[in-house]
N, C-alpha and C positions, 0 to 999 in steps of 0.2 A: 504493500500500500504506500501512495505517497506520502509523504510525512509533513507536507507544507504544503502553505495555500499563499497565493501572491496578495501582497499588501494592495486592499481595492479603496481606492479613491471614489468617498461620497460623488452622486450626480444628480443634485437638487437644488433650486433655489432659495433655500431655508438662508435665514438670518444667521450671521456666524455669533458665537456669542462672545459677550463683553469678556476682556480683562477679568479670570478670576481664580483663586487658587483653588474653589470648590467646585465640585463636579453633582453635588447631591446636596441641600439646606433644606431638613424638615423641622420644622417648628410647630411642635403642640398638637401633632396630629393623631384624632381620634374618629374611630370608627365603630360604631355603636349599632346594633339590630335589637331593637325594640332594648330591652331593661337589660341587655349582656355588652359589655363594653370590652370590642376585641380588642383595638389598640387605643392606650389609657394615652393622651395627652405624652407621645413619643417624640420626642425633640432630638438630632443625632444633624454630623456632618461630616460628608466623605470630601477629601479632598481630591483631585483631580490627578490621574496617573495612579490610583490606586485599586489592586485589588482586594474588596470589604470583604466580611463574610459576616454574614447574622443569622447568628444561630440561637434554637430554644427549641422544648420539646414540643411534642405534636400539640397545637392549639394553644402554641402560645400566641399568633398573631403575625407569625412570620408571611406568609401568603396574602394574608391579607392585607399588611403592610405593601407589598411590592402590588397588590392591584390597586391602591389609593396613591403610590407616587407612579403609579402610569399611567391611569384614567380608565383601568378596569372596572375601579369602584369608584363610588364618590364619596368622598369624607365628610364626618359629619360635622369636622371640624378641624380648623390647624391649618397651614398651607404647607406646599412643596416646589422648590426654586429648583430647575435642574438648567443646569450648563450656563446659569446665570441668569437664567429667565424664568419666573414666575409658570407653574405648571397647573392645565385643570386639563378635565376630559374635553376640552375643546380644544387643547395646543396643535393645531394639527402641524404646523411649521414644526415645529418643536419634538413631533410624535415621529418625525421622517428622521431623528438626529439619533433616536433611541432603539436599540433593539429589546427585545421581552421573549422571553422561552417561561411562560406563567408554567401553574402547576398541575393545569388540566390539558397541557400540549397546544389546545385550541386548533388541530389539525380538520382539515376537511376529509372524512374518513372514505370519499367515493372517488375522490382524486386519487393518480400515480402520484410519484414521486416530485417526477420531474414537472409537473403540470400543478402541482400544490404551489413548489416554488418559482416555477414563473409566473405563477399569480401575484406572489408575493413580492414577487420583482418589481411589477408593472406595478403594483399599488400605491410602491413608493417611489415610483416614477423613471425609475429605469428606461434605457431605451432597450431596445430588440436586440439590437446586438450585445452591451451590457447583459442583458439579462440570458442571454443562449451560453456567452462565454461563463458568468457565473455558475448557473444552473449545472455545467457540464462538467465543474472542476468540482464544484462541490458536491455532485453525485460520486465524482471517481474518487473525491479523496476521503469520503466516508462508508466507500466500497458498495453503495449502493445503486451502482448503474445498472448492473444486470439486471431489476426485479422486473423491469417490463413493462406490462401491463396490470400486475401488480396492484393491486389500492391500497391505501393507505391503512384499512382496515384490517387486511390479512397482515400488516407488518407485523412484528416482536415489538415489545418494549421496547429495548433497546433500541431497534429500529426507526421506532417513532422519535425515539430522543434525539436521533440525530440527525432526523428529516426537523427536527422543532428548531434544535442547534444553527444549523443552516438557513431556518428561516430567518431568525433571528442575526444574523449577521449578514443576511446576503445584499442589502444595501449600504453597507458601508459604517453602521453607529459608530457616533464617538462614546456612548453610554452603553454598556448592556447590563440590565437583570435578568440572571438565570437562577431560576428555583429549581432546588435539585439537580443541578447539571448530567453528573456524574452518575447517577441513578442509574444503575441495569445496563450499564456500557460498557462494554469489554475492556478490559485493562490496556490493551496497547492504543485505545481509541481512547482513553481517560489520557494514558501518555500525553499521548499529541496536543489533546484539549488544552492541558496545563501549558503546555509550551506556549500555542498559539498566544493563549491569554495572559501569560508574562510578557509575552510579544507586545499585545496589544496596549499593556499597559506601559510597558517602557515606551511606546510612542507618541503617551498622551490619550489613550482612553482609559475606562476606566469602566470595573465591571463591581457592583452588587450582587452579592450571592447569597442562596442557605444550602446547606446541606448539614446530612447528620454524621457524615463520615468528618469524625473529629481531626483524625490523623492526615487528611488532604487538604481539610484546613487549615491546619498550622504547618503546613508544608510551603502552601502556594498563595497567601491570603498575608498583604500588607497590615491588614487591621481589624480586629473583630468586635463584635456588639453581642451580648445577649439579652434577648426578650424573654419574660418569663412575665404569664399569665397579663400579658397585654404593654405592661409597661417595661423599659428599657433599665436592668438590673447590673451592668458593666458594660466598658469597652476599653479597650485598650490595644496600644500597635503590639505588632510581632516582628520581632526583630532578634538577634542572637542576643543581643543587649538588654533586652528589653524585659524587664520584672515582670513575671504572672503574679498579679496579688489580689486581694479579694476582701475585704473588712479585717484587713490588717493583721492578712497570712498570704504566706507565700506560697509558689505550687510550681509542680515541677515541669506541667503541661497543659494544655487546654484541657484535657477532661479532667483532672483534677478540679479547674476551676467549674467548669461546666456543672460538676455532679456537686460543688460545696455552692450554689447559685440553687439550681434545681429540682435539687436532693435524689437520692439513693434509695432505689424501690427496693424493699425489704421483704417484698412479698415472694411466698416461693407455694409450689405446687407438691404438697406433701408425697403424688403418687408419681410424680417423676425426678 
């Protein structure tokens, strides 16, 4: 398989944006369904050139956070500034500069492959020829050319993940969120991902991430955040240098920190 994809230059006439060392400014943002408050008044900033990662267990508000700063959802409250400009479910200049691999794929499950993301192409305005050369490099380098005729229904997981993956970058973002990247993806395709996205970072993008896999996070993740039960309970960089500490104890690795934040299920299955 090939192991690189050619550095693609956005082709849209979006606004560039201002002067700014932040890539992500959320302030106070909360998302509430009727009397259940998923994300409590979450304030956080990613600077720009960096890879985040926010992590928290199932239903802390992770997903749902990343469809309130992309216009998945609407917030009930708080705003969100991305690439230096003010963000709602109406940014649509703004929405061309962002890529999103959400948590439900959002794939059209009666399309091929190659026909999902030429759509995907054209939406954000690619031309024809753009979009043939895209489509065709990213099918071969996620080994997905041969499926055919193929729908996207018959795929694997994994399969889907990397047809989402590709959607998700195939015009160009200077921003990506990926919810669960890694998820169900073959190890030498996880490989390459991590590259790519160091890449993309050392160039001036910058990616928001969750996953649960502790140890690829503190592998490949500039700085992390955890959510726990809606509100924002640490964050701190990752760095060789850089102190893991927690209400003033120290830890040897993120899951240490993660389990003394979340706490340690104690429950066990007496008959296994």
């Amino acid at each position: 398989m090939n192991t690189g994809i050619k550095q693609i230059n956005a082709v849209n006439d979006s606004p560039k944006s201002p002067t700014s060392a932040s890539a992500i400014e959320v302030a106070q943002l909360t998302k509430k369904y009727g009397e259940f408050t998923a994300v409590d008044q979450l304030s956080l900033t990613v600077p720009t050139g960096r890879i985040f990662g926010f992590l928290g267990p199932n239903g802390a508000g992770k997903s749902t956070t990343i469809g309130c700063m992309t216009g998945l959802l609407e917030p009930t409250a708080g705003g969100v500034t991305l690439l230096g400009h003010p963000f709602s479910a109406n940014s649509v200049d703004l929405k061309r500069r962002i890529g999103v691999m959400p948590e439900g794929l959002a794939l059209f499950d009666q399309l091929r492959a190659h026909e999902f993301l030429s759509f995907q192409a054209r939406m954000f305005g690619l031309s024809e020829s753009v979009t043939r050369e895209r489509v065709t490099e990213l099918l071969t380098v996620f080994d997905i050319a041969k499926t055919g005729t193929k729908p996207l229904a018959e795929f694997s997981t994994g399969m889907r993940k990397k047809v989402a993956f590709a959607a998700a970058v195939i015009h160009a973002p200077k921003l990506l969120f990926l919810d669960e990247p890694f998820e169900s993806i073959d190890p030498s395709t996880v490989a390459m991902l991590k590259v790519w996205l160091r890449r993309f970072a050392s160039q001036g993008g910058t990616v928001f991430m969750t996953s649960h896999v502790l140890e690829t996070v503190e592998r490949i993740c500039d700085e992390v955040a955890i959510i726990h039960a809606g509100k924002l309970a640490w964050q701190s960089p990752l760095s060789d240098d850089a102190e893991l500490s927690s209400n003033g104890k120290r830890f040897s690795n993120l899951e240490e920190v993660f389990l003394s934040i979340v706490g340690r299920s104690e429950k066990t299955l007496d008959w296994l």
